[in-house]
DOKOLLO-98095 format. One record per residue (C-alpha): residue number from 1; y, x, z. Coordinates in nm, 2 decimals, decimal comma. Example, Ala and Ser with C-alpha at 12.3 -4.5 7.8 and 13.67 -1.06 7.14 Angstrom:
BEGIN
n = 1	v = -0,45	u = 1,23	w = 0,78
n = 2	v = -0,11	u = 1,37	w = 0,71
This chain:
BEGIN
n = 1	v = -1,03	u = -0,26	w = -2,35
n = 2	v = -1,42	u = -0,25	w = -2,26
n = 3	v = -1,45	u = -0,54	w = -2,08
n = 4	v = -1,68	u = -0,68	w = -1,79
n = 5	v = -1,62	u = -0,55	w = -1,44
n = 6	v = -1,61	u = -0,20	w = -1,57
n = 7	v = -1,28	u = -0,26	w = -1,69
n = 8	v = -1,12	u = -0,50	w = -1,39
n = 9	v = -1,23	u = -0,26	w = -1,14
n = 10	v = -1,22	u = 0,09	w = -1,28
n = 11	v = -1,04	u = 0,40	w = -1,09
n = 12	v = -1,06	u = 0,66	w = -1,40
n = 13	v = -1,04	u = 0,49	w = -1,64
n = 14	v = -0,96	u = 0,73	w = -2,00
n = 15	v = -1,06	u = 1,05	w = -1,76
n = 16	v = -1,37	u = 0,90	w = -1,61
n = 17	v = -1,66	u = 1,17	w = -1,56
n = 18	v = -1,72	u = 1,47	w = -1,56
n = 19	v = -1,88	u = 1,70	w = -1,76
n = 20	v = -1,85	u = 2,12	w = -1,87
n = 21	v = -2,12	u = 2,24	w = -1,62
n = 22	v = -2,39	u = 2,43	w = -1,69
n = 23	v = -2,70	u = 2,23	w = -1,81
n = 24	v = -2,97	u = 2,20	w = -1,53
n = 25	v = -3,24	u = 1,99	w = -1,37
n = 26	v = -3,09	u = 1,84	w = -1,06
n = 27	v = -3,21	u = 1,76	w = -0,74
n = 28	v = -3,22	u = 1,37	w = -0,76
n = 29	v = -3,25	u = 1,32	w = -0,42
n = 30	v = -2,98	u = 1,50	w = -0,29
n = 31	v = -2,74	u = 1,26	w = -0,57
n = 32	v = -2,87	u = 0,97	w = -0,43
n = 33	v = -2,83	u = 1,02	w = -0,13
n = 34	v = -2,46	u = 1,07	w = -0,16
n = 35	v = -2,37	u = 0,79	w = -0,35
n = 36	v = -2,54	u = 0,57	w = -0,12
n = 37	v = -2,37	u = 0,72	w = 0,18
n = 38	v = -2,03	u = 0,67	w = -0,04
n = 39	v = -2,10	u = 0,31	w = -0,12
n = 40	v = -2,15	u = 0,26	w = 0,27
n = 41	v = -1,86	u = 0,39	w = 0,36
n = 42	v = -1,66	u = 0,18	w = 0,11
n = 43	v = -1,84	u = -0,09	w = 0,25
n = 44	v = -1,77	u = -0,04	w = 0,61
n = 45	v = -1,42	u = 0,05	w = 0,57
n = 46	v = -1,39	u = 0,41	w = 0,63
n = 47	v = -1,21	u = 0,51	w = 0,29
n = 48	v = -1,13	u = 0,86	w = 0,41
n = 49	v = -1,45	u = 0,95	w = 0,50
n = 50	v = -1,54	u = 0,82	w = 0,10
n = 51	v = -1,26	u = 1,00	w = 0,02
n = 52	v = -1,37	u = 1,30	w = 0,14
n = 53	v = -1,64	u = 1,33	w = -0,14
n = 54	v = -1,47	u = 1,32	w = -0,39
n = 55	v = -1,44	u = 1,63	w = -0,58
n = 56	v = -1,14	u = 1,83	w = -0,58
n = 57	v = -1,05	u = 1,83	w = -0,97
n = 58	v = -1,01	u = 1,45	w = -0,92
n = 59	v = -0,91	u = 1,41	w = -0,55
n = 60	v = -0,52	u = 1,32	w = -0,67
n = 61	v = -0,62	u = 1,05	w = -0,86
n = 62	v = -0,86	u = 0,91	w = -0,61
n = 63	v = -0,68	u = 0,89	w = -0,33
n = 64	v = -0,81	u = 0,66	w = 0,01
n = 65	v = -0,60	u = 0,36	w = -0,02
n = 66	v = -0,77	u = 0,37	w = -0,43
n = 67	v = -1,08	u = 0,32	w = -0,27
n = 68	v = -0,95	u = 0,06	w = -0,03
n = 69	v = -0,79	u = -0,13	w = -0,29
n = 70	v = -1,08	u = -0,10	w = -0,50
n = 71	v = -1,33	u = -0,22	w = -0,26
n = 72	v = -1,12	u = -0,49	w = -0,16
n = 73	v = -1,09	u = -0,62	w = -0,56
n = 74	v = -1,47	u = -0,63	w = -0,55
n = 75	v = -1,47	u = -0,85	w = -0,24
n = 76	v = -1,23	u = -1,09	w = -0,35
n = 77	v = -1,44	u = -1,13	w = -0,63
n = 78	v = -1,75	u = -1,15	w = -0,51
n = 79	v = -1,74	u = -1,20	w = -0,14
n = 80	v = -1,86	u = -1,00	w = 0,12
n = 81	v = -2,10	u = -0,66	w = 0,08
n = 82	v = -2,47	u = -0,75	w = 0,22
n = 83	v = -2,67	u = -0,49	w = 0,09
n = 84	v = -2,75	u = -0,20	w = -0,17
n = 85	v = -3,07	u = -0,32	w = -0,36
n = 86	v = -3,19	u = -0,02	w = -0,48
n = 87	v = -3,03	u = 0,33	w = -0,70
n = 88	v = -3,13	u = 0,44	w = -1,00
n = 89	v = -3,07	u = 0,78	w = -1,11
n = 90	v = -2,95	u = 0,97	w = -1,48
n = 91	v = -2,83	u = 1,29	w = -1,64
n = 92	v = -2,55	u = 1,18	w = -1,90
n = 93	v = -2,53	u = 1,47	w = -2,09
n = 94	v = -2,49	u = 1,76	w = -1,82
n = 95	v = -2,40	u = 1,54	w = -1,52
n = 96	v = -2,62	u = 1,36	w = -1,29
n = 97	v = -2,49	u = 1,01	w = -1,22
n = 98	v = -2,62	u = 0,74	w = -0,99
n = 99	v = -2,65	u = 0,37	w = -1,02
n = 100	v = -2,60	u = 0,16	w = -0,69
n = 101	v = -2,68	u = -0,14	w = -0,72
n = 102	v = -2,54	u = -0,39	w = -0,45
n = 103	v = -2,56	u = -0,73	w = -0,32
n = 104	v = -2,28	u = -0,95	w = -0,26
n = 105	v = -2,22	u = -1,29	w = -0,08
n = 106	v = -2,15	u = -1,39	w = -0,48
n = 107	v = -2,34	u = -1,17	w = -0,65
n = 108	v = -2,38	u = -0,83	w = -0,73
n = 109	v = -2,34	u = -0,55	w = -0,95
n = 110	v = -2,42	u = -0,15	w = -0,97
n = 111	v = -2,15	u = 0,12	w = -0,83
n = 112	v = -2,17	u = 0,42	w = -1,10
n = 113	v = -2,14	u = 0,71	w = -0,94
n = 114	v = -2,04	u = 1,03	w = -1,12
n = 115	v = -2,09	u = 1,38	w = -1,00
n = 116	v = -2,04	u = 1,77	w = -1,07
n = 117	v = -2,37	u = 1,96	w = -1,03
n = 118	v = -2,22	u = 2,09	w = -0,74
n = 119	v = -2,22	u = 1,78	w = -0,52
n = 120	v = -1,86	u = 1,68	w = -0,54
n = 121	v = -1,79	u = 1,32	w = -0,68
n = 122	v = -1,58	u = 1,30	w = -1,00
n = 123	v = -1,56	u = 0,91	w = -1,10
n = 124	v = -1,69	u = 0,58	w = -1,02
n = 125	v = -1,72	u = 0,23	w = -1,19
n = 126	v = -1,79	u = -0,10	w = -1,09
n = 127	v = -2,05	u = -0,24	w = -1,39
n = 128	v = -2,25	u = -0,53	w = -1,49
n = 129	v = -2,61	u = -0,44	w = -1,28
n = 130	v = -2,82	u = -0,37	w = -1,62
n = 131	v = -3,14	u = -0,53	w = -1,65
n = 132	v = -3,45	u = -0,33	w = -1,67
n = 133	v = -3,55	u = -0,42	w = -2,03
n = 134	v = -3,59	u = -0,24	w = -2,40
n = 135	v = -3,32	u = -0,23	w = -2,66
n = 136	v = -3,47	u = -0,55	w = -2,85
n = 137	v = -3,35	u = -0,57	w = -3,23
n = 138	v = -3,16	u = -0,87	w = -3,37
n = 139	v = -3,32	u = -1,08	w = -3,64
n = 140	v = -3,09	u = -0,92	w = -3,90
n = 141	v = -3,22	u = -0,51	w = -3,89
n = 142	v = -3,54	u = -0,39	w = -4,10
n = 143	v = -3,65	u = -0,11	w = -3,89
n = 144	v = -3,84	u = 0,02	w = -4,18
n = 145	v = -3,54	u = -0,01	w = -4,41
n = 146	v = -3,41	u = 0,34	w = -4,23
n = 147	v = -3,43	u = 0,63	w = -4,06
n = 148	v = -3,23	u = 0,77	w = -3,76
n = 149	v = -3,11	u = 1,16	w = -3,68
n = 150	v = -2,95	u = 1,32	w = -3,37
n = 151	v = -2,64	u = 1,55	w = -3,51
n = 152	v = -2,36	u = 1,74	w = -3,32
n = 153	v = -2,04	u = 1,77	w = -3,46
n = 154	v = -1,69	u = 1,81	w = -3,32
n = 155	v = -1,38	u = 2,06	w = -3,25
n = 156	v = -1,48	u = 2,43	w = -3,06
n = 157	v = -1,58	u = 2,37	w = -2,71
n = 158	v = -1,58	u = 1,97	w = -2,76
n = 159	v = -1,92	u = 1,92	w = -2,91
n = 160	v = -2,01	u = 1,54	w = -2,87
n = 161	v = -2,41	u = 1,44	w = -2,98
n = 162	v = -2,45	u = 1,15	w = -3,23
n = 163	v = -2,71	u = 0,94	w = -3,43
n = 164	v = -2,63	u = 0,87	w = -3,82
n = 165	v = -2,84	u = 0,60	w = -3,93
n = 166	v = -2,96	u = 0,65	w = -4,27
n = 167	v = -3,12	u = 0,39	w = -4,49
n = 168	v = -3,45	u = 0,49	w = -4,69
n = 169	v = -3,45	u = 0,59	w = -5,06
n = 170	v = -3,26	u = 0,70	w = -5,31
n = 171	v = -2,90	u = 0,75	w = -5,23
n = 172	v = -2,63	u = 0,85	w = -5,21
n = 173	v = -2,54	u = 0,58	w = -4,99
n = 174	v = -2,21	u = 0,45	w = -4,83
n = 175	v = -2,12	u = 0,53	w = -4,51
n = 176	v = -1,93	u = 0,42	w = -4,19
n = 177	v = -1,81	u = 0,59	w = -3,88
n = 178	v = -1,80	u = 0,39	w = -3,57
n = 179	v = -1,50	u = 0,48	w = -3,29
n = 180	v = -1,51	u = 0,33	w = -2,97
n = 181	v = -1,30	u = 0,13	w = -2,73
n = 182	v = -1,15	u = 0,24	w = -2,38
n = 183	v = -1,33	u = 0,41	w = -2,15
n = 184	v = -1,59	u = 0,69	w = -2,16
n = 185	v = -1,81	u = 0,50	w = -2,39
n = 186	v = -2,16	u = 0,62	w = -2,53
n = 187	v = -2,27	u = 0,58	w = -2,91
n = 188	v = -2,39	u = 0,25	w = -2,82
n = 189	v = -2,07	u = 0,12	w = -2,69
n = 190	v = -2,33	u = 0,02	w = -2,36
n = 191	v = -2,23	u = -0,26	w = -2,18
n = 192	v = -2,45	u = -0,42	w = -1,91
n = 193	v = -2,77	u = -0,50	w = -2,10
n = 194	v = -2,57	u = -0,50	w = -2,47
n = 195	v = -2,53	u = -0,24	w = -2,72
n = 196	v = -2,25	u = -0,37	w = -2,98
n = 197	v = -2,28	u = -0,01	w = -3,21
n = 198	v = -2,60	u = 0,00	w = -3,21
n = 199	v = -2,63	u = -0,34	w = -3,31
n = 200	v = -2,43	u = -0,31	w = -3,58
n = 201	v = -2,56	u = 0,05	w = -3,66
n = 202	v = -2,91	u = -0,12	w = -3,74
n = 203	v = -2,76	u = -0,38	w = -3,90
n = 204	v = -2,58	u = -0,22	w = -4,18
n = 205	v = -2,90	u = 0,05	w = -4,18
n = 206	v = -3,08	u = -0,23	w = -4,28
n = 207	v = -2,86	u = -0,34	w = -4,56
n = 208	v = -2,81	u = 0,00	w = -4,68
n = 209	v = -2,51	u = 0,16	w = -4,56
n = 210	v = -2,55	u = 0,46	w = -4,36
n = 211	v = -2,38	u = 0,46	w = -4,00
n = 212	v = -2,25	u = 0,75	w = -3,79
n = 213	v = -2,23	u = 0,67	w = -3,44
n = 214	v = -2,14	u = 0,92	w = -3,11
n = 215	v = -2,09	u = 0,96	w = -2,77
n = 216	v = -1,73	u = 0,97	w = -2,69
n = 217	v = -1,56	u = 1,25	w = -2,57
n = 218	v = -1,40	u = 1,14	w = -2,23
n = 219	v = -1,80	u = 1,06	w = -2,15
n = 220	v = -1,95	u = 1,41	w = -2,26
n = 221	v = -1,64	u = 1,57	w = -2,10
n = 222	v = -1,48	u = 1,42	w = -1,87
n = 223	v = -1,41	u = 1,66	w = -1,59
n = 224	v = -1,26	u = 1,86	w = -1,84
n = 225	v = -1,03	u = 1,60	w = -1,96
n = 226	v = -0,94	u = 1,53	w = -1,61
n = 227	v = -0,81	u = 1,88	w = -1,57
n = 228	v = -0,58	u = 1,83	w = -1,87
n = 229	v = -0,41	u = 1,52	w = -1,66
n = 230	v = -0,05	u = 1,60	w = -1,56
n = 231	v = 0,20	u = 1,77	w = -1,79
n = 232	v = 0,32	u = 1,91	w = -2,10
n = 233	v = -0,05	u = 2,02	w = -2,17
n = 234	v = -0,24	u = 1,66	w = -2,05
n = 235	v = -0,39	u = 1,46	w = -2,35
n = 236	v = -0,28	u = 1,19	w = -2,56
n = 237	v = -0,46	u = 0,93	w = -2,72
n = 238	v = -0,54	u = 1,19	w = -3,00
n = 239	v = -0,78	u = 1,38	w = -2,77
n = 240	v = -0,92	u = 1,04	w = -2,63
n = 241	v = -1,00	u = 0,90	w = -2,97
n = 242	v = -0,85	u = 0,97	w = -3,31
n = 243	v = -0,93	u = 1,36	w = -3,29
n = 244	v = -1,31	u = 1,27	w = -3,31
n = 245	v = -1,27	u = 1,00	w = -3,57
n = 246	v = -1,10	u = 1,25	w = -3,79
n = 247	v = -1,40	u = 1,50	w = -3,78
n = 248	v = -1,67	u = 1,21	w = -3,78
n = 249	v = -1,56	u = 1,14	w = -4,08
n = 250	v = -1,53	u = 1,47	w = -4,25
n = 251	v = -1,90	u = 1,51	w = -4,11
n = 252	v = -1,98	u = 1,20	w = -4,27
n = 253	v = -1,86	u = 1,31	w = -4,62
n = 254	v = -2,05	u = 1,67	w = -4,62
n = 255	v = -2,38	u = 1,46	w = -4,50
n = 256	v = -2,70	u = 1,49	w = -4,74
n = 257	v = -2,75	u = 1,11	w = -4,90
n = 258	v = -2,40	u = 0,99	w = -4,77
n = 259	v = -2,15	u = 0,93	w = -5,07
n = 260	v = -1,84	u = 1,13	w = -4,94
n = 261	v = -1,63	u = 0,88	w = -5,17
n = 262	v = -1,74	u = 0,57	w = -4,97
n = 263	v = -1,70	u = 0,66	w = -4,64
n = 264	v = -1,55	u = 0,39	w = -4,41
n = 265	v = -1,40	u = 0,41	w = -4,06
n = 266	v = -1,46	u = 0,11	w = -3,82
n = 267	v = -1,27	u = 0,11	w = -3,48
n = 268	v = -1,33	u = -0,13	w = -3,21
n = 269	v = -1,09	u = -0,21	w = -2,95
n = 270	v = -0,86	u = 0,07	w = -2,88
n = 271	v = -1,06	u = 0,23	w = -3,16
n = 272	v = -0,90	u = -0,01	w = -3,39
n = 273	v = -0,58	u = 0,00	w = -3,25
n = 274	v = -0,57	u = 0,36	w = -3,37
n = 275	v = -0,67	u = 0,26	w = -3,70
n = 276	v = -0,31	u = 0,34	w = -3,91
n = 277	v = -0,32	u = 0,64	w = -3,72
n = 278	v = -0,67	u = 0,77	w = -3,82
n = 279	v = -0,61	u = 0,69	w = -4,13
n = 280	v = -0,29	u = 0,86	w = -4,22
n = 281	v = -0,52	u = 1,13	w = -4,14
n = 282	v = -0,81	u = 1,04	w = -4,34
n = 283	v = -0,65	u = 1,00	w = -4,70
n = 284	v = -1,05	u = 1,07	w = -4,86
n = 285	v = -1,16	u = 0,74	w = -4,65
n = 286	v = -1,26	u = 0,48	w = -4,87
n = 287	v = -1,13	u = 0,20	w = -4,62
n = 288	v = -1,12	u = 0,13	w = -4,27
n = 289	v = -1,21	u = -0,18	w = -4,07
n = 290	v = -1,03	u = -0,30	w = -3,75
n = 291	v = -1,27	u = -0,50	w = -3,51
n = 292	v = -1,02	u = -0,70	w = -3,23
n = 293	v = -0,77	u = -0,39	w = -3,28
n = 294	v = -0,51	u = -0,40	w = -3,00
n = 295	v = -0,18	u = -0,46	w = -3,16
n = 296	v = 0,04	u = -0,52	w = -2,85
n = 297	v = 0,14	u = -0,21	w = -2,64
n = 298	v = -0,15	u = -0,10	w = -2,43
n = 299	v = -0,01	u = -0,13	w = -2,09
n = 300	v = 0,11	u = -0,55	w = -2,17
n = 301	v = -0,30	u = -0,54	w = -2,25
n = 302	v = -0,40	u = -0,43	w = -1,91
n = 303	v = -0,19	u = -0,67	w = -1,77
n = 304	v = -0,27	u = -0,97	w = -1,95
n = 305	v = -0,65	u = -0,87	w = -1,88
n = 306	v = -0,60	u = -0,85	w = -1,49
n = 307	v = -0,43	u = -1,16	w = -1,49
n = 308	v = -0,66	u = -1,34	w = -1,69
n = 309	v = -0,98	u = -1,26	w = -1,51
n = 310	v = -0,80	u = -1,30	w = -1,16
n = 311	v = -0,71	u = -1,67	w = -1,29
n = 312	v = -1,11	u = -1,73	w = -1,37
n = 313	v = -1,17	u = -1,92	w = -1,01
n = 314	v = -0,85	u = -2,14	w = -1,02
n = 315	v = -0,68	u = -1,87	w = -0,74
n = 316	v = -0,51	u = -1,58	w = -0,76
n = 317	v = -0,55	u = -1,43	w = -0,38
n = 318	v = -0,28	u = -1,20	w = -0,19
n = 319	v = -0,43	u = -0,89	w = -0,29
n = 320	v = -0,50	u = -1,00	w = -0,65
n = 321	v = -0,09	u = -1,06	w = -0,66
n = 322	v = 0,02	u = -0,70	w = -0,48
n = 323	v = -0,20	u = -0,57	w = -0,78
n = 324	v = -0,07	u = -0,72	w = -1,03
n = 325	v = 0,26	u = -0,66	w = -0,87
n = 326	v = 0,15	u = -0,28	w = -0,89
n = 327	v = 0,03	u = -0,31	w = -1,26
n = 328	v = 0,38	u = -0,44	w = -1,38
n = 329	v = 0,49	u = -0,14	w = -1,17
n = 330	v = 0,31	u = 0,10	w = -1,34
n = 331	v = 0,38	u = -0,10	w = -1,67
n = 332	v = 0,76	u = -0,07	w = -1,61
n = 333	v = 0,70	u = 0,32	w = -1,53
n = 334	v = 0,52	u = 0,38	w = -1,83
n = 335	v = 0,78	u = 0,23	w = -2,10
n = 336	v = 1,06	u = 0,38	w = -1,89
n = 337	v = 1,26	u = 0,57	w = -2,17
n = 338	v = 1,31	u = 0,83	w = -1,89
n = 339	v = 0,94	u = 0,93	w = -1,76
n = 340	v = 0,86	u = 1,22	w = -1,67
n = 341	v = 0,57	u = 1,43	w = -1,81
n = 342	v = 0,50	u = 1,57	w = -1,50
n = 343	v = 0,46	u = 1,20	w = -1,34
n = 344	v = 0,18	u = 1,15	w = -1,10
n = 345	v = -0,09	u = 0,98	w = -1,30
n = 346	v = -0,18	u = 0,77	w = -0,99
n = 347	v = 0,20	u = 0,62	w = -1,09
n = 348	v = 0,09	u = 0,50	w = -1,43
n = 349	v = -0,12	u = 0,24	w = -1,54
n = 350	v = -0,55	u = 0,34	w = -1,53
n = 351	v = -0,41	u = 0,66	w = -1,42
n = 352	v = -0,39	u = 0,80	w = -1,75
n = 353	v = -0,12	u = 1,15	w = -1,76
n = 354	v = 0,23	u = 1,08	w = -1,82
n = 355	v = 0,19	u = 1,22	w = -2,16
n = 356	v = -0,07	u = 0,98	w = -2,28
n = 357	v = 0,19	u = 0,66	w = -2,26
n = 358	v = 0,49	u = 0,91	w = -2,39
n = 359	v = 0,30	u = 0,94	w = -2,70
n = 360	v = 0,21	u = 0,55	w = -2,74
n = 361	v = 0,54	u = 0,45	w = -2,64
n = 362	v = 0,64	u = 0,38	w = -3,03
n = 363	v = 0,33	u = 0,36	w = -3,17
n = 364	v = 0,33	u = 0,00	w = -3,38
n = 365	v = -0,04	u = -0,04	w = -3,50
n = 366	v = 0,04	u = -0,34	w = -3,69
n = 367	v = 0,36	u = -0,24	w = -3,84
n = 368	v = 0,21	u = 0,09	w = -3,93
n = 369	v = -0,10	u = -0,09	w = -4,10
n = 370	v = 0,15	u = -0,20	w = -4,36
n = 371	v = 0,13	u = 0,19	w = -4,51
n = 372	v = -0,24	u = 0,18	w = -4,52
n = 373	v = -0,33	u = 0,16	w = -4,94
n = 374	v = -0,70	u = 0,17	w = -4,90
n = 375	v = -0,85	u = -0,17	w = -4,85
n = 376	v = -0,88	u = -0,28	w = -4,47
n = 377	v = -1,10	u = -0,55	w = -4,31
n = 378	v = -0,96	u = -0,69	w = -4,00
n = 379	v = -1,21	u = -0,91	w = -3,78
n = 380	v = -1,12	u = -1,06	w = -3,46
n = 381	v = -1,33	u = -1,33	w = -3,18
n = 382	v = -1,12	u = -1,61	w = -3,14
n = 383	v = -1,30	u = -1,64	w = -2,75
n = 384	v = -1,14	u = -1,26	w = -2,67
n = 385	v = -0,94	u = -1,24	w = -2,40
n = 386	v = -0,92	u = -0,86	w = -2,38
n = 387	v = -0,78	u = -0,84	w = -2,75
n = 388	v = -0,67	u = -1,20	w = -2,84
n = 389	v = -0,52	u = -1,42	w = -3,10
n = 390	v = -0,18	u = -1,32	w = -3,02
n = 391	v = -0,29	u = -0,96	w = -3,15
n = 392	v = -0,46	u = -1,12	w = -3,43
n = 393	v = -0,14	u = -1,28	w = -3,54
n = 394	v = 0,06	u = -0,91	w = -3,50
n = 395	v = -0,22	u = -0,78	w = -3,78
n = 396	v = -0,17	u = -1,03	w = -4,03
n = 397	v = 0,19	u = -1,07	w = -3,99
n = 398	v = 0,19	u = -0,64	w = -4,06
n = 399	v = -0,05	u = -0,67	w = -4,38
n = 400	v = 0,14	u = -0,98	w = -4,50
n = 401	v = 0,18	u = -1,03	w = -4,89
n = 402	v = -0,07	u = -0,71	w = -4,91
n = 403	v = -0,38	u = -0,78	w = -5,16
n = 404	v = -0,58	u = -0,46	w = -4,98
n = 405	v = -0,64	u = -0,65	w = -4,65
n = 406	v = -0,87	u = -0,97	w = -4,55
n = 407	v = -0,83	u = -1,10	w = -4,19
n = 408	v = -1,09	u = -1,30	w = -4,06
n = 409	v = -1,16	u = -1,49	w = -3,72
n = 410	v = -1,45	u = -1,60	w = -3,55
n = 411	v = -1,42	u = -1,94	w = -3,32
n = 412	v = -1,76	u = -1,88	w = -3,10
n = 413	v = -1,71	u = -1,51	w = -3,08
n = 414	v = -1,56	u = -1,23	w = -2,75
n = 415	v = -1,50	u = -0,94	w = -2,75
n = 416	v = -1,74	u = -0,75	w = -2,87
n = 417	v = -1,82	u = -1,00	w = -3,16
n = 418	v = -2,12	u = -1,22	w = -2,96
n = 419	v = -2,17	u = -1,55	w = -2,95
n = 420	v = -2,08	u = -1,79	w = -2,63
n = 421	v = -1,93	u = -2,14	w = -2,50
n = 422	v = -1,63	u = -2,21	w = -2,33
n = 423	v = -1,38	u = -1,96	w = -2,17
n = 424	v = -1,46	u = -1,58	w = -2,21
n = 425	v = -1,58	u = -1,45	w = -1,86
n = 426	v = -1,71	u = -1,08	w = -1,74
n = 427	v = -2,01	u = -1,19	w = -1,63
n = 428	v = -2,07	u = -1,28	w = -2,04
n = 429	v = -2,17	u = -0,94	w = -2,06
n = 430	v = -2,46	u = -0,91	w = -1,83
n = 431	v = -2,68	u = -1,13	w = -2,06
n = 432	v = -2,84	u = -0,94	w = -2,33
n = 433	v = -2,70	u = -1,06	w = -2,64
n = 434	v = -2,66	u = -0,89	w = -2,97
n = 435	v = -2,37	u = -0,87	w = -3,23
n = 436	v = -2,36	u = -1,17	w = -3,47
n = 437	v = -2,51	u = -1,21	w = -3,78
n = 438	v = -2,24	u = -1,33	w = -3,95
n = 439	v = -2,00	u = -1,02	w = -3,84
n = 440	v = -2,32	u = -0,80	w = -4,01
n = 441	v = -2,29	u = -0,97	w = -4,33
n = 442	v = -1,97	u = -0,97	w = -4,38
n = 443	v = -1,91	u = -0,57	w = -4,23
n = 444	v = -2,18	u = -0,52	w = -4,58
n = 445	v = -2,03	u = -0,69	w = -4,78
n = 446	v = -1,68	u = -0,55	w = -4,69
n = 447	v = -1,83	u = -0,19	w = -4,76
n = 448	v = -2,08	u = -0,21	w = -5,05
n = 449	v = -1,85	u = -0,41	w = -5,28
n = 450	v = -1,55	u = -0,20	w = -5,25
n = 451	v = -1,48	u = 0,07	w = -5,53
């Protein structure tokens, strides 16, 4: 549910990038190079030749007519290719990745391109072009009210890095853990210019409350993850997201100046979605916090979310309808009572394994909330479209008549809890905004009052 163009356009989705190779300085150059041949061949039509770069551990679930379809969503949307502006290049961890940035008719935005050390291509987004600036602090943090340290925590072999954000003084002080939504999401939850977590990282810093926040584990190890994509062996949403939480957590609690009986768990997106989950795991937790939490199934989400944005300029075109008509394809295969584990990924909706929607198929987040005993703070942006009112409804209807939950919606607020006008669009996210104030104070007040 990360929204923007990332999430309209996006090929792979929970099994994005890779990762697992041996830390080394790479040859810039020779990364560039390759993703700007590959964004010219998308652009002039020759998607096996683009094809033909992508590395072998992901070449089945990035087939040609992906690309094609791809490119073609991206054209619809923003008219036809003139140009790539310029590339910028990064290590993410252990992979190098290009940024692409391109021109259309319409607009523009960057191509990120993913590779192994070895040259092959492993993943690719379409995302907001970010804007060259600083991180610039809300109103609301006190920079001097805290301190920040990198950590590393995690199961054997699926270290992820992470900052905890400790406030100054004398503790011990209570804590929070920050999961993620969809998609291989940094500790900042980045998107385009924005960085929700952090945002809200500084903010509680600032009121006292100590915040762990981490890179995600499809991000830090993606080609790995890809390699675990088709059968009885491929992951679930336990390996994508509540795995982590889990050990967060117990991190959290054995953390010098954290007070391991008032350590919270917030989850945004599909992070709060697998809220009742993560908690039937974390009985210690002293409450949990569900920021616009999916409560639908996933795959009527997706839908919804295509549909909506393809709506945005009063038309939906030919090839938005074949796929939509593709989604509610793959939608239909993945609640199909009799799927297959070994099912082609490419089959299923954001080309997740077989096994991923097997293991959501009966998962009720909002009915489940109803066995959650420690209090729960459930906030939602009445301007979402990715997780709307409709999920909203599903949460408060599941914690009906229970005095351990508040719900709370916000009229002027999307997605990821920032302020706008009018109908929710992607291009809201590539203006640098910042978490609101409001959502701050009441996240503090949630945590420091409860005993």
């Amino acid at each position: 549910m990360k929204s923007a163009i990332a999430f309209l356009l996006f090929l792979t989705a929970v099994c994005g990038f890779s990762s697992g190779q041996e830390k080394q300085e790479p040859d810039f150059s020779r990364f560039e190079e390759a993703a700007r041949k590959f964004v010219t061949l998308l652009s002039e039509g020759k998607h096996e030749d683009a094809a033909a770069m992508i590395d072998e551990s992901v070449k089945k679930q990035i087939p040609p007519e992906k690309l094609k379809e791809a490119w073609s969503a991206a054209i619809e949307r923003f008219g036809p290719f003139k140009e790539i502006v310029s590339v910028r290049n990064e290590m993410h961890e252990d992979r190098p990745v290009s940024f692409v940035s391109c021109k259309f008719e319409k607009g523009g935005f960057d191509v990120k391109v993913a590779f192994v050390m070895k040259g092959g291509i492993t993943g690719f987004f379409y995302v907001p072009t970010r804007k060259e600036m600083p991180y610039k602090a809300p109103s609301y943090v006190d920079q001097s009210a805290f301190e920040e340290k990198e950590l590393r925590f995690g199961a054997e072999g699926w270290e992820l890095p992470a900052t905890l954000a400790l406030p100054k003084g004398e503790g011990p002080f209570p804590a929070i853990v920050l999961v993620h939504g969809s998609g291989p999401n940094d500790r900042d939850e980045t998107i385009g210019p924005n960085k929700p977590f952090k945002d809200i990282a500084w903010g509680l810093a600032s009121s006292g409350v100590a915040v762990l926040r981490y890179d995600k584990r499809t991000l830090v190890h993606g080609s790995r993850m890809v390699s675990m994509n088709t059968g009885a062996g491929a992951l679930t949403i336990n390996e994508e997201t509540v795995d982590d939480a889990v050990l967060a957590a117990e991190l959290m609690a054995k953390t010098p100046g954290v007070d391991k009986s008032k350590v919270f768990i917030l989850g945004h997106s599909l992070g709060g979605m697998m809220i009742p989950r993560i908690a039937k795991r974390c009985p210690s937790a002293a409450g949990f916090v569900v920021l616009a939490g999916a409560a639908r199934p996933l795959e009527d989400l997706i839908l919804d979310q295509y549909a909506y944005i393809y709506s945005l300029d009063g038309s939906v075109s030919e090839t938005e309808k074949k796929n939509l008509e593709r989604l509610k394809e793959q939608a239909a295969r993945a609640k199909d009572p009799s799927l297959s584990p070994d099912t082609p990924p490419g089959q299923l909706p954001l080309g997740c394994p077989a096994r991923y929607w097997i293991d959501l198929r009966t998962y009720r987040p909002a009915e489940e909330a109803a066995s959650i005993e420690k209090p729960v703070l459930v906030l939602q942006g009445e301007r979402d479209y990715q997780v709307t009112m409709e999920d909203f409804a599903l949460w408060r209807k599941g914690f009906d008549g229970r005095s351990n939950a508040v719900l709370k919606s916000y009229p002027a607020l999307n997605h990821c809890f920032m302020h706008g006008k009018g109908k929710a669009t992607p291009m809201e996210y590539t203006l640098p905004l910042h978490v609101s104030k409001e959502v701050i104070s009441d996240l503090a007040e949630f945590i420091l009052t409860k005993r």
